[in-house]
N, C-alpha and C positions, 0 to 999 in steps of 0.2 A: 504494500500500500504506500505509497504516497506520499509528501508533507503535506495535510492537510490549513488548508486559511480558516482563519474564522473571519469573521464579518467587521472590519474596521468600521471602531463609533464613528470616524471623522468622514466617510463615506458620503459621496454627493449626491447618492443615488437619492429618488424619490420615494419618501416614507410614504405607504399609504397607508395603514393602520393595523389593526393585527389581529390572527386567527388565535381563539383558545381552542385547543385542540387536545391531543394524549401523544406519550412516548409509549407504546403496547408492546405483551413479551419481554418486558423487564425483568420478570420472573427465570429468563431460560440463557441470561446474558450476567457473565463479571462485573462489565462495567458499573462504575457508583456515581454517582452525580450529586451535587447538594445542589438548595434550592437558591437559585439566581445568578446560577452559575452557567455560561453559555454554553452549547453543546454543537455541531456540527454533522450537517445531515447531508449526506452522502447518496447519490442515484446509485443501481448495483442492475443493469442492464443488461446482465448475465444469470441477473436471478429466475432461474426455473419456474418456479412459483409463481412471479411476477414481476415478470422487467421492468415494469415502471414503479417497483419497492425503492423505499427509498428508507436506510439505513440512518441509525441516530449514535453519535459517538462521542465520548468527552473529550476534552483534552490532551489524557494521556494515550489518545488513541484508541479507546477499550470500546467495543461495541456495546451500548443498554438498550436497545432495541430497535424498532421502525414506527417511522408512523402510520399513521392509521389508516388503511388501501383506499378509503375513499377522498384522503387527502394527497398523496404520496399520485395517485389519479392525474390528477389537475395541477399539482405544485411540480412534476419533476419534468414532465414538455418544458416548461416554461423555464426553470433551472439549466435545462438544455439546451435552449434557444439562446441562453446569458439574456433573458428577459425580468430575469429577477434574483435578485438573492434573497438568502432567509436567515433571520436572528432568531435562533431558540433558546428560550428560557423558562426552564422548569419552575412552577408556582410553589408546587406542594412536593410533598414525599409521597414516598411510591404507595400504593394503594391495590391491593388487587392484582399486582402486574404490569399496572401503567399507571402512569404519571403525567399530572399535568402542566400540561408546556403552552406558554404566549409564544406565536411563533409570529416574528415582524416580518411583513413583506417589502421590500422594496424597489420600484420600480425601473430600470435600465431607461435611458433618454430614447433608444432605437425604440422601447416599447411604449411608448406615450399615444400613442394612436390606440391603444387601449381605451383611452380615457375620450376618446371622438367616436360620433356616430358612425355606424356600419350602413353602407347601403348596399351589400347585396342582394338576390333576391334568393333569402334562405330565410324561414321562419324562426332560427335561431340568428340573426342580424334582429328581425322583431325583438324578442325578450331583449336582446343584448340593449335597442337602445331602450325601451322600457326601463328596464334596471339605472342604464346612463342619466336617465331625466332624474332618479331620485337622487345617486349621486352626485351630479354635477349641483343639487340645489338643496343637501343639509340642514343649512342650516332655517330652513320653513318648515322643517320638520321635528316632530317631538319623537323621541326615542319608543315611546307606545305605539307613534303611526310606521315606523321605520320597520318596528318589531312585525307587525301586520301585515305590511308588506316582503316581507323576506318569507313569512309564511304563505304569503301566496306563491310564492316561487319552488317552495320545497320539493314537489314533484319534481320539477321540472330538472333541478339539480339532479335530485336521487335519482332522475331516470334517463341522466346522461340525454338530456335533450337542449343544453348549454353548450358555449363553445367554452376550451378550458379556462381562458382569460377571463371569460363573463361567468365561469363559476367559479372563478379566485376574487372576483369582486361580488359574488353571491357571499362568500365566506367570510369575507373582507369585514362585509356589513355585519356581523355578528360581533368581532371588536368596533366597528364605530358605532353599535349600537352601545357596547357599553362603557365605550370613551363617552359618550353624550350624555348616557345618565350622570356619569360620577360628576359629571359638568352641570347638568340640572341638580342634581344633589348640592354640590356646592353652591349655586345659585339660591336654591331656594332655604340653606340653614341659613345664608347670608344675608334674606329678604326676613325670616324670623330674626333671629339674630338683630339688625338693624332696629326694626322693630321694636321689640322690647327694647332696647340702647334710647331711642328718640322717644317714649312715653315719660309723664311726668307724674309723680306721685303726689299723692292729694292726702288731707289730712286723715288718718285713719277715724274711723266710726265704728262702737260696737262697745261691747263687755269683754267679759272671761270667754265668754258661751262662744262670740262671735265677733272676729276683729276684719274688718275692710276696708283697703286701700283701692280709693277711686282713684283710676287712669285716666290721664289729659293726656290732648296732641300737643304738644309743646312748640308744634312745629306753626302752630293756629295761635299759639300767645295766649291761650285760654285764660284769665286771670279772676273773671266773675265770681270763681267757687271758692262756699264760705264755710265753714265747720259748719255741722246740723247744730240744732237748739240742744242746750247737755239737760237729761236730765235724770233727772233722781237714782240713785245708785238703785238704792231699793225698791224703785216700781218694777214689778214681778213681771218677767219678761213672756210674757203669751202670745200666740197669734196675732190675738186683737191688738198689740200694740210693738211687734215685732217693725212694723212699718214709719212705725214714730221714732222709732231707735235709729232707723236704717231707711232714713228717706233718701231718694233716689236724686242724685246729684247733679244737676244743668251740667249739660256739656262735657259728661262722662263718654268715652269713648272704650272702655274697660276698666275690672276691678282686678285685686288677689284678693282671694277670702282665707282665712284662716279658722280653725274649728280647734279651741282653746289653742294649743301652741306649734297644732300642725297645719301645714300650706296644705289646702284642699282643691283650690284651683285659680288657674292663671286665665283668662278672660279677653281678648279684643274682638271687638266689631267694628267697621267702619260704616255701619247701621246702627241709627239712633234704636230704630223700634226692637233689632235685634239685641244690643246692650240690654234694655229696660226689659226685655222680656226676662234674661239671663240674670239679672239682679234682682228679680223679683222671685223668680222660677226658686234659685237658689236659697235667698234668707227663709221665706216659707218653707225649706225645704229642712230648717233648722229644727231638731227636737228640745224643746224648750224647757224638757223636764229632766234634760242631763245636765247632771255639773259636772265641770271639765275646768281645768285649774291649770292655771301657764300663761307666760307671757308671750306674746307674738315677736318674729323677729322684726330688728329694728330696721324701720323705713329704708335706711340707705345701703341695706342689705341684700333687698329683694331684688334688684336687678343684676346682682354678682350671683346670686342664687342663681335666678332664672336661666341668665347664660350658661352659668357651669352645666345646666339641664340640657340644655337643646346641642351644644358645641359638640361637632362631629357625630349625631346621633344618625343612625342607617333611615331613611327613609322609604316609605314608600308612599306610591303616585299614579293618579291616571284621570284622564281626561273625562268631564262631566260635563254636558251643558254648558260650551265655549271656558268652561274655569278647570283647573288643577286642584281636586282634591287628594290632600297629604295626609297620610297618618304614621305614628312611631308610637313605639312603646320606650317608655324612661322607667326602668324599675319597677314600679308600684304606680305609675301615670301611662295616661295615655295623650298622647299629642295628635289636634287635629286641626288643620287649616287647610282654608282656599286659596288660591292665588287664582287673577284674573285680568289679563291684559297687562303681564307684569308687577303687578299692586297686589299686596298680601290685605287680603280684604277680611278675616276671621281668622283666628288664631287661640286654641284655649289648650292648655296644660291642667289636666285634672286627674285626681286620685282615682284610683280604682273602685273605691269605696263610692264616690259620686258615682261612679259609670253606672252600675249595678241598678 
C-alpha cells in the first residue's frame, strides 16, 4: 500500500457540508481510532465483493472498516473522477461494529457544474434540478421544510434513480439540515435569552403564600406603574380577596410568580389580553389554605436565574400557523415559546407542578 494523504485543513477546495454516516465491520478489523481523530478512506477496485467498497483506515495505516455500500455507491465515482475529497471524522465510539463518522465533502473547481442546472433530456436532469432550486436558495428555508423535502426524494435515492452527484447533494442535505438547526437553535436561545436580559422588574406584590414580580418592556420606558394599595398583614387571604392583594398591573407585559420561596413560573406575552388572562389564571390558581414559609429570591437575582435556565438548553421546534412553536425541558420546568416573523412573541418557564 501506499503513502496514504489525509485531507489538508488549508485546502481550497469547496466545502459543501457534510454526511453523518457509519464506519461498519469494525468488529472484524485491528484498527483503533479515537473520537475526532481523522481517518482516511481508500477506493479498493479490486474488491470482489464490490468495487466501488470503499475502505476506512487510521493513521497508522490499520484498516477499521468500510463505509456503508450505499455511500461508498455515490462517494467513490466521484473520488475517482478527483471530483471530491473526503474528511472523516468519527463522532462516537464504536457501537455494535460501527461507528459514527461526519464525513466532509468537498468540492474540486472542475466539478462546480454540479452546482448548475442540467439540461439534458433525462428524467434524472429533472430531480437533479428540482433538488438545485432548494439548494441554491437555503436560506428561505427552515430546517422542518428542508427535512420534508429530502423525504420526498428518499425513493428516488434508494432506488438508484439519481445521478451520483445529485445523490451526494441528496446526502449533503442531511448535514445542512443539521448545520441549520444548530443555527436556529442558536438563534432562537439568543431571541429568549435577549428577552428576558431587556425586561424590567416591577415592585414585587404578594405575602408568604405568594410573591410576584410584574415584567415591563423597558425598551417602551414604561414608568406609570405604582406599588398596589398595602394592606393588612392579617386580612385572611381567600378567593374573594386574592384579587385585592394581587391587582393586575397597567402595562405588565409578564410576571415571575413564586409559591412561598420557590420560582413556579416565568411568564411573557407580547398580548395585553394574553398577560391578564395568565395573571389571573395563575393567583386563583393559588390554595389559600397552605402555609408555606420563605423568602423569595431577591429582585436583582431573577434574571441571573432565569438565564443560567435557558443558556445552551437543546430545543425543540416546528412550524404552526406562519409562527415557530418551541419547547424544552429544564429539570423540573418546562419551557414554551412562539417566535413569529423573527419576534419572540410568548415565552413562559414553568414548574412541573403548574403543568399538571
Amino acid at each position: 500500500m501506499g503513502k496514504m494523504k489525509f485531507l489538508n485543513r488549508k485546502s481550497t477546495w469547496q466545502r459543501l457540508s457534510y454526511v453523518p454516516t457509519w464506519i461498519v465491520g469494525s468488529n472484524y478489523y485491528d484498527g483503533k481510532i479515537k473520537t475526532g481523530e481523522q481517518v482516511l478512506l481508500k477506493p479498493e477496485p479490486k474488491n470482489h465483493a464490490d468495487p466501488l467498497a470503499m475502505a476506512i483506515y487510521n493513521h497508522k495505516q490499520q484498516q477499521i472498516g468500510y463505509l456503508p455500500r450505499y455511500d461508498a455507491a455515490i462517494f467513490t465515482p466521484a473520488l475517482n473522477n478527483g471530483e471530491v475529497k473526503l474528511k472523516g471524522t468519527p463522532t462516537a465510539l464504536p457501537n455494535g461494529g460501527r461507528i459514527a463518522l461526519q464525513l466532509e465533502v468537498f468540492l474540486a473547481p472542475q466539478a462546480e457544474s454540479w452546482l448548475s442546472p442540467a439540461f439534458g433530456d433525462d428524467i434524472k436532469d429533472i430531480y437533479h434540478n428540482n433538488l438545485l432550486n432548494v439548494w441554491n436558495n437555503l436560506e428561505h428555508y427552515s430546517a422542518e421544510t428542508i427535512t420534508a423535502f429530502r423525504d420526498s426524494m428518499r425513493s428516488l435515492a434508494h432506488n438508484n434513480q439519481l445521478h451520483y452527484y445529485t445523490a451526494i447533494l441528496y446526502r449533503l442535505l442531511r448535514g445542512m439540515v443539521g448545520e441549520l438547526q444548530e443555527s436556529e437553535q442558536t438563534l432562537y436561545r439568543q431571541l429568549i435569552a435577549d428577552r428576558i436580559s431587556q425586561l424590567g422588574y416591577g415592585k414585587q406584590l404578594g405575602s408568604k403564600e405568594l410573591t410576584v414580580f410584574p415584567l415591563f418592556d423597558t425598551a417602551k420606558n414604561i414608568t406609570r406603574y405604582k406599588s398596589p394599595m398595602r394592606l393588612p398583614e392579617q386580612l385572611e387571604l381567600t378567593p374573594e380577596n386574592l384579587l385585592l392583594r394581587y391587582p393586575y398591573p397597567a402595562d405588565a407585559v409578564g410576571a415571575v410568580y413564586y409559591v412561598g420561596n420557590e420560582f413556579e413560573q416565568f411568564y411573557y406575552s407580547n398580548s395585553a389580553a394574553k398577560m391578564q388572562i395568565n395573571w389571573f389564571k395563575f393567583i386563583e390558581a393559588i390554595d389559600c389554605s397552605a402555609t408555606i414559609a420563605g423568602s423569595p429570591v431577591k429582585q436583582h437575582q431573577l434574571r441571573r436565574i432565569l438565564l443560567a435556565m435557558v443558556k445552551n438548553i437543546e430545543l425543540d421546534f416546528y412550524k404552526h400557523n406562519n409562527a415557530t412553536v418551541i419547547s424544552s425541558t429544564i429539570g423540573d420546568f418546562e419551557l414554551d415559546a412562539t417566535v413569529k416573523d423573527g419576534e419572540l412573541i410568548e415565552l413562559s418557564v414553568t414548574s412541573s407542578y403548574w403543568q399538571e
